[in-house]
C-alpha positions in Angstrom: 0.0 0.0 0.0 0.9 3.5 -0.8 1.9 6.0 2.1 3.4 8.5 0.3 2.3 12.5 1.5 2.1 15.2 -0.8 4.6 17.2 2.4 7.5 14.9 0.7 7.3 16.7 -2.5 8.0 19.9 -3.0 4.6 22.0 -3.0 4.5 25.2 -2.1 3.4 25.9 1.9 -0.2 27.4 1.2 -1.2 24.8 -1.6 0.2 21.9 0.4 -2.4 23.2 3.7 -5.3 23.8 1.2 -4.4 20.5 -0.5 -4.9 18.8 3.6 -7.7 20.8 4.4 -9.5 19.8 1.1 -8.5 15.5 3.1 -6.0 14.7 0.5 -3.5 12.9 3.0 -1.8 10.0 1.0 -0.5 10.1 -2.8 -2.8 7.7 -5.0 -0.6 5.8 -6.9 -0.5 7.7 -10.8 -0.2 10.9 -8.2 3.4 9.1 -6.8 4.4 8.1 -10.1 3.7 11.7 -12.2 4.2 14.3 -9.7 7.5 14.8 -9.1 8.6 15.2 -12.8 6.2 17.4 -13.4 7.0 19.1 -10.1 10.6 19.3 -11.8 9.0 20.6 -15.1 9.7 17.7 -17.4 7.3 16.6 -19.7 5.2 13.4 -18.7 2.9 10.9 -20.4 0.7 9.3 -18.2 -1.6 6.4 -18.3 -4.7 6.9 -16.1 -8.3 6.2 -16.0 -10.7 8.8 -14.4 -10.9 8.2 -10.3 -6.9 7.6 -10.1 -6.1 11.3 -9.1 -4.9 12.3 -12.3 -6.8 15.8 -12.0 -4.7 16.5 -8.9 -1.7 15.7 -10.8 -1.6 18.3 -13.1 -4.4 20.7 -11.4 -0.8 21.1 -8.7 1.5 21.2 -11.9 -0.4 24.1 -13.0 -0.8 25.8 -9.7 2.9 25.3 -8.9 4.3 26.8 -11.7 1.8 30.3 -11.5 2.5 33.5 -11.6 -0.2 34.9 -9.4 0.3 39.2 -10.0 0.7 38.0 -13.9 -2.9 38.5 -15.4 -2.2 36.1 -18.6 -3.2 32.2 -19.6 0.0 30.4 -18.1 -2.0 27.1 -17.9 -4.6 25.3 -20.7 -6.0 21.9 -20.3 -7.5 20.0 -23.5 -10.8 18.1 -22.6 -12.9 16.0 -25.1 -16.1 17.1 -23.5 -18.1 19.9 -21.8 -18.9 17.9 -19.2 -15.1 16.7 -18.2 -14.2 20.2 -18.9 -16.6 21.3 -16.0 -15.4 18.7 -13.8 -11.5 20.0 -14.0 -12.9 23.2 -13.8 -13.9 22.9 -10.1 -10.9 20.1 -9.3 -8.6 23.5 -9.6 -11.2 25.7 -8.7 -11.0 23.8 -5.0 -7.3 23.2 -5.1 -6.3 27.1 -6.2 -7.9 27.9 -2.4 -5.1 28.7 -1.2 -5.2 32.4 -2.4 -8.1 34.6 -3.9 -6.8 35.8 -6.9 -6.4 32.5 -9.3 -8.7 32.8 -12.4 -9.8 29.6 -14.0 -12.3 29.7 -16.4 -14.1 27.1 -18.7 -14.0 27.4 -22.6 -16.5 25.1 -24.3 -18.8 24.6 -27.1 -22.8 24.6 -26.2 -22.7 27.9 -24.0 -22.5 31.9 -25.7 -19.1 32.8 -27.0 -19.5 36.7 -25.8 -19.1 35.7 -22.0 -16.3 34.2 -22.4 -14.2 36.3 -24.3 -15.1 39.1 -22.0 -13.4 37.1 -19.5 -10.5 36.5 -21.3 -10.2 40.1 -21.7 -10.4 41.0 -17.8 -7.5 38.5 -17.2 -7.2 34.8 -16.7 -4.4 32.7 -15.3 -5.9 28.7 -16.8 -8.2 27.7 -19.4 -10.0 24.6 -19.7 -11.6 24.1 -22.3 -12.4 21.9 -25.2 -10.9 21.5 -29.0 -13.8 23.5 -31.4 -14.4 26.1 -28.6 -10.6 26.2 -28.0 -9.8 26.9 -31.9 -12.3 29.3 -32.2 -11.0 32.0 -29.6 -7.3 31.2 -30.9 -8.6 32.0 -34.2 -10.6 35.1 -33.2 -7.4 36.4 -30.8 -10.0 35.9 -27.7 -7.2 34.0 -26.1 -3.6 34.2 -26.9 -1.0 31.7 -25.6 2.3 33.6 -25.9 2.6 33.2 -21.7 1.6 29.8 -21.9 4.2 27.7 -19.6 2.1 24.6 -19.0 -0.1 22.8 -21.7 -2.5 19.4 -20.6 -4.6 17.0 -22.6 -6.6 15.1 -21.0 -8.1 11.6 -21.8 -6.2 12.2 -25.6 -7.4 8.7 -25.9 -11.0 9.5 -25.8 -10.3 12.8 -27.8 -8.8 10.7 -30.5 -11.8 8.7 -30.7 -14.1 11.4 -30.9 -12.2 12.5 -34.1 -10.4 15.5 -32.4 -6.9 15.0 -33.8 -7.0 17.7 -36.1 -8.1 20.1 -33.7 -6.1 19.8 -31.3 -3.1 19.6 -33.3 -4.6 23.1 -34.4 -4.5 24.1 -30.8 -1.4 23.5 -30.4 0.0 24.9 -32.9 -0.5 28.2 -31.1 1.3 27.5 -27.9 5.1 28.2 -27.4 7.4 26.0 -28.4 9.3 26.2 -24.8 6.6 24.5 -22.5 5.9 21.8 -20.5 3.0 19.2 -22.0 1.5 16.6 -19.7 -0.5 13.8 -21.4 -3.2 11.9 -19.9 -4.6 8.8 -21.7 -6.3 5.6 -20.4 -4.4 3.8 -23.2 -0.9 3.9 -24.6 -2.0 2.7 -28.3 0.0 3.5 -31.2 -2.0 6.8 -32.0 -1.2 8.2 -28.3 2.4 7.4 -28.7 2.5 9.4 -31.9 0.8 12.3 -30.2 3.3 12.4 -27.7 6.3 12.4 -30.3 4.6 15.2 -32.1 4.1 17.7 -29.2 6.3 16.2 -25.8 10.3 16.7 -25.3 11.9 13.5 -24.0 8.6 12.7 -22.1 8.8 10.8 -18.5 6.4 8.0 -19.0 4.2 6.8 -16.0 2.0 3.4 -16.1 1.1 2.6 -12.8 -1.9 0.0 -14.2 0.2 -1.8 -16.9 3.2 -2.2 -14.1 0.5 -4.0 -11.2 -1.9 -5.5 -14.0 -2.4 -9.2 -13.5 -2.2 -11.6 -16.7 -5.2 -10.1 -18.8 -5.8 -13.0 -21.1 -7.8 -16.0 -19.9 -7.2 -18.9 -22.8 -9.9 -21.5 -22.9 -9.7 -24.5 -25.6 -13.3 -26.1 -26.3 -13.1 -29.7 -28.3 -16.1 -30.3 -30.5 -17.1 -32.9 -32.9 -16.7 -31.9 -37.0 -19.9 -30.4 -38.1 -20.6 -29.1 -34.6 -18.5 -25.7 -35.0 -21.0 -23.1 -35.5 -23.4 -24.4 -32.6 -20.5 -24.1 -29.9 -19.7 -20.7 -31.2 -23.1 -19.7 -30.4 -23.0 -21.5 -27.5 -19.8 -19.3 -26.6 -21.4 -15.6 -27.3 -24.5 -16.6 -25.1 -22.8 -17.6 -22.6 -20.2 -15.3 -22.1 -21.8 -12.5 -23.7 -19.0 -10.2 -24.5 -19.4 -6.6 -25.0 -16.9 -7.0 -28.1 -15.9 -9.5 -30.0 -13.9 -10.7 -33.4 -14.2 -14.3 -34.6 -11.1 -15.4 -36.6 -11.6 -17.8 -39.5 -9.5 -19.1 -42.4 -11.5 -18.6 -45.3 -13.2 -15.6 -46.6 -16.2 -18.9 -47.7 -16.7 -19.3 -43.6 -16.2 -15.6 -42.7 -19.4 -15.1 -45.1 -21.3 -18.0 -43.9 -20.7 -17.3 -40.6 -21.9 -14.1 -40.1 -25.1 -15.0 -42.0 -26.0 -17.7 -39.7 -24.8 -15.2 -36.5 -27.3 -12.6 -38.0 -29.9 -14.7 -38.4 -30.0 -15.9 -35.3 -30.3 -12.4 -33.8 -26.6 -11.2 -32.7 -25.1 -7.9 -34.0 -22.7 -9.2 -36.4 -20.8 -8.0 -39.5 -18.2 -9.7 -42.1 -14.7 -8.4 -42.4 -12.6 -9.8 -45.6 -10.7 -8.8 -48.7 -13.6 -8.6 -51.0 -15.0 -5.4 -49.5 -15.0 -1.9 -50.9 -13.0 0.5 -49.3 -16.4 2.4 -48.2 -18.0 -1.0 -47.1 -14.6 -1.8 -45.0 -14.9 1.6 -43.2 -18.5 1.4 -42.4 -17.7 -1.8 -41.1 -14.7 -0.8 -39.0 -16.3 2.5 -37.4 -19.3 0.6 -36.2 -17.4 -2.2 -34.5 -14.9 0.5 -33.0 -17.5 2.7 -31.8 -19.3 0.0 -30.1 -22.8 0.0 -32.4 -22.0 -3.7 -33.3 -20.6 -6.4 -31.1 -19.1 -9.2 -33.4 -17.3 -9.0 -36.4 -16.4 -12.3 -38.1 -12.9 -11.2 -40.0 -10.1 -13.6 -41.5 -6.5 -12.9 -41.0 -6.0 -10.7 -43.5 -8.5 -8.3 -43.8 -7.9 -7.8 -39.9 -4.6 -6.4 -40.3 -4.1 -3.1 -38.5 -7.3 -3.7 -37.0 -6.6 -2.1 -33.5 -9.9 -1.5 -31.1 -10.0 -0.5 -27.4 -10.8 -2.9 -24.9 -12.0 -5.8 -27.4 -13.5 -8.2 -24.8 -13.0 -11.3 -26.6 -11.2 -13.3 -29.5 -12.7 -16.3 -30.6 -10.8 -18.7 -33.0 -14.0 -20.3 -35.1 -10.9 -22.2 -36.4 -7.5 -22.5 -35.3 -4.6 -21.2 -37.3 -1.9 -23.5 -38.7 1.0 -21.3 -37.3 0.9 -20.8 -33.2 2.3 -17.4 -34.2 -0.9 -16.4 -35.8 -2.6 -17.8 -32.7 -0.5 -15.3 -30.3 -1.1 -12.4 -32.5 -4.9 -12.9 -33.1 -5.4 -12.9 -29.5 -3.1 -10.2 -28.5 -5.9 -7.9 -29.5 -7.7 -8.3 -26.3 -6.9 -8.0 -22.7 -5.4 -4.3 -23.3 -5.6 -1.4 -21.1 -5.5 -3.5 -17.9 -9.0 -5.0 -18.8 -9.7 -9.0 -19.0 -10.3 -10.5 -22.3 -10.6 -13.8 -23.1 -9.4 -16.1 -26.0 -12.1 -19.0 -27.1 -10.7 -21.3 -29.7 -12.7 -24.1 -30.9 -11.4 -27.3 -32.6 -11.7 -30.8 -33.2 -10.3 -34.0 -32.7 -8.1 -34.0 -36.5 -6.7 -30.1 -34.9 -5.1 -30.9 -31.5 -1.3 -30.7 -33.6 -2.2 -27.2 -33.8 -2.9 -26.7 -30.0 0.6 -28.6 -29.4 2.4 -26.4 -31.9 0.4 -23.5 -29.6 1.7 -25.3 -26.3 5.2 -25.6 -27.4 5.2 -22.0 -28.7 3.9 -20.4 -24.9 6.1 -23.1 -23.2 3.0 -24.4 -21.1 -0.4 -26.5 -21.7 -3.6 -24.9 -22.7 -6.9 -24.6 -20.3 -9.9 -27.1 -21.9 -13.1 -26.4 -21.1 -16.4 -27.6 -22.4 -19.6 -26.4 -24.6 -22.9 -27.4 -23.8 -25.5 -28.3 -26.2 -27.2 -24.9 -28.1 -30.0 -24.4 -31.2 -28.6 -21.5 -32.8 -32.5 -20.7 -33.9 -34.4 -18.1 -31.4 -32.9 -14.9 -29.8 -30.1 -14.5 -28.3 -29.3 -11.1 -28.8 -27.4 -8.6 -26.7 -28.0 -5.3 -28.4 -24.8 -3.1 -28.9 -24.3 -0.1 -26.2 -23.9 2.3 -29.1 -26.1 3.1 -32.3 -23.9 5.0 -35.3 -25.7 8.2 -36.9 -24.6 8.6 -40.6 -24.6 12.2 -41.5 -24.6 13.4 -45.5 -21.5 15.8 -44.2 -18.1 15.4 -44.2 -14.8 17.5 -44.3 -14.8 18.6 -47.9 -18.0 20.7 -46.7 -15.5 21.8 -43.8 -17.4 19.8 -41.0 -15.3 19.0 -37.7 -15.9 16.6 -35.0 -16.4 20.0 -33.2 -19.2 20.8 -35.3 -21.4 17.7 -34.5 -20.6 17.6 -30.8 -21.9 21.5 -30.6 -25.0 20.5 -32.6 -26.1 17.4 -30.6 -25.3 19.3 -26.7 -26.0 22.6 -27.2 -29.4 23.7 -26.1 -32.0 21.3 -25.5 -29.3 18.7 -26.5 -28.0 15.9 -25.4 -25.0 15.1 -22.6 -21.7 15.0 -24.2 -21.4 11.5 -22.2 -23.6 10.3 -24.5 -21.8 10.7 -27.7 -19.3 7.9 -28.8 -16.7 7.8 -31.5 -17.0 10.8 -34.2 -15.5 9.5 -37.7 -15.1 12.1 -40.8 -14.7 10.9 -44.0 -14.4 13.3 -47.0 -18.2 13.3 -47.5 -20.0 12.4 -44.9 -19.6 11.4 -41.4 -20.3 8.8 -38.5 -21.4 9.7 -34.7 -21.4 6.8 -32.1 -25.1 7.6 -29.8 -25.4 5.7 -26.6 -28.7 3.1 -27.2 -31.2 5.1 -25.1 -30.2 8.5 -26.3 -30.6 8.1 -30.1 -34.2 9.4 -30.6 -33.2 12.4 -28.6 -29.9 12.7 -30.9 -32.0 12.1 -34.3 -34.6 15.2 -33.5 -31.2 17.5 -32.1 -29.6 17.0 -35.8 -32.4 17.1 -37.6 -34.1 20.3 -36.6 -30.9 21.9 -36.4 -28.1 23.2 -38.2 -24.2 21.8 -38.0 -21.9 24.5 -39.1 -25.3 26.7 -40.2 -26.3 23.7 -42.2 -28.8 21.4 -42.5 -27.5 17.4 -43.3 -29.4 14.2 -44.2 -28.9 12.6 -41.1 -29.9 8.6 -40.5 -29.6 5.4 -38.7 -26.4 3.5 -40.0 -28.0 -0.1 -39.9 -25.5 -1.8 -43.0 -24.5 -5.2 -42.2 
């Protein structure tokens, strides 16, 4: 157990009593890990969920390095939504006790621009704010970032997903060169990793979660008779009932056929192979990663590249000649110190191919057994998220910014509610949590993205 104090780092005398009165004793472990470097002003990466401290992490960064009697933005932190925004708002807010004259103010989409830039003009020392409100005062010289000394972006893993590269590679663009940048994620994927290259100097990097994680893979091998296959994978979905999951097969004949049956029995399903049209393949591939379908039946292949956040399960339909194959199939879940599990089916004429797999991982593989199943009758378990399609894309100069402003502004919907934001050249995708959809339909619909009105609809393509 952690007993670290925030009095063994060194905080400033007022901010460490305001940081005690306000209960924080101990250091939560990311808060151990992150704060001294950025106490010493290097640049950090850090991989934290929300609930780990993070906020306290940089909220004393920022109020550390302050010049109080200086009446400029010294401190801007990057937030996906309004609604996180407001929340790191008050997390400094409550911190900056300590003395009266700290300005923090929130920049975001949904709320009248005048206010805010009337602020900005009386004097502000941090800004949080997020990417399409962020640009727009940068581009309207609202806010100016020459003073800037610390720069934040928080939960850039849920930014990226909502589209918001572009932006906030826009935003940045503004901000001195010479500054510290701290970067929050929940992930370390490949795209987070480039965003650090592109805008951190020799960056500390701090994963508490991937350092105490336990093995996040449970591998479970099923025997079943020939001709029996597509029962037990049925068997396997409606029983364990992932969230997320891709089936692996070795022919584009069984990927088809597969995902047929799957469908007509009820599940959300679609087919990933080499066959498809690029337009098909990205349709596909935005509504499995936004979470608005739950299986997708792909072959080796045409899943190359394929890299989705916390993918709940892998199930082999088949098992792959080469135990290499095998380990890099089911590497795609169990990431981000969540459980997956890996299912592989096979029969009696396979089990070479689960020694090959033994031999490879230097250990025997867990069997476990399938009970009997009808695939006929429902067995669905709808997909969390439903995918708008919008007739709107960025040739007609529509940003993720754009859509998230039209859905929460007035009358609107809760920015928690909005998934994944995809912009092709033409159109465009938005990921709408189940229950929220109607609501998010009429919002689009009756009014304007970017003072325009778009053919908006259900994406339903299988």
């Amino acid at each position: 157990m952690n007993t670290a104090e925030f009095s063994s780092l060194p905080i400033k005398p007022a901010l460490l009593e305001n940081i005690k009165s306000i209960g924080y004793n101990h250091l939560t472990p990311i808060q151990a890990e992150s704060l001294p470097p950025i106490l010493e002003g290097k640049d950090v990466i850090a991989q934290a969920k929300t609930g780990s401290g993070k906020t306290a992490c940089f909220g004393i960064g920022l109020l550390s390095r302050l010049e109080v009697n200086r009446f400029s933005v010294q401190g801007m932190v990057v937030c996906p939504t309004r609604e996180l925004a407001d929340q790191v708002c008050k997390e400094i807010r409550k911190l900056a006790r300590f003395t009266q004259n700290i300005k923090v103010l929130a920049l975001c989409g949904g709320v009248p621009f005048g206010p805010q830039a009337d602020s900005l003009e009386h004097g502000v020392h941090i800004v949080v704010g997020t990417p399409g409100r962020l640009q727009e005062h940068l581009r309207k010289r609202s806010l100016r970032l020459n003073q800037l000394k610390i720069l934040v972006l928080d939960e850039a893993d849920r930014m990226l997903d909502m589209g918001f590269e572009e932006a906030v590679s826009d935003v940045i663009s503004y901000a001195p060169t010479h500054r510290q940048t701290l970067l929050f994620s929940a992930t370390f994927a490949d795209p987070i990793r480039e965003l650090s290259k592109k805008f951190q100097y020799k960056p500390v990097t701090v994963s508490v979660e991937e350092r105490h994680q336990d093995i996040a893979i449970e591998q479970r091998f099923f025997q079943i008779e020939k001709g029996r296959r597509t029962n037990a994978l049925g068997y396997l979905l409606a029983f364990y009932r992932p969230e997320s999951t891709v089936i692996f097969c070795n022919t584009k004949k069984d990927c088809h056929a597969i995902a047929n049956e799957l469908d007509s029995s009820g599940f959300s399903v679609q087919a990933l192979h080499g066959d498809l049209e690029q337009n098909d393949r990205d349709q596909v591939l935005v509504r499995f990663a936004n979470k608005s379908c739950s299986i997708l039946v792909a072959t080796d292949v045409a899943a190359r590249g394929l890299d989705i956040k916390e993918l709940q399960a892998v199930i082999n339909y088949e098992l792959p000649w080469d135990p290499e194959v095998y380990v890099h199939r089911i590497g795609r879940t169990g990431r981000a110190g969540k459980k997956g599990f890996a299912l592989s089916l096979c029969t009696q004429q396979e089990l070479t191919r689960v020694k090959a797999i033994e031999d490879y991982q230097n250990g025997p593989v867990k069997w476990d057994e399938v009970a009997p199943f009808q695939m006929a009758g429902e067995h669905r378990l709808d997909p969390p998220m439903i995918t708008l399609w919008i007739g709107g894309g960025r040739k007609d100069k529509v940003r993720p910014g754009d859509i998230l402003g039209a859905l929460t502004g007035d009358d609107g919907i809760a920015g928690t509610q909005v998934g994944k934001i995809d912009i092709f050249d033409h159109h465009a995708y938005v990921a709408i949590k189940r229950d929220s959809v109607n609501s998010a339909l009429t919002c689009l619909r009756n009014g304007k993205i970017k003072g325009r009105s778009f053919t908006v609809r259900k994406s339903q393509w299988r």
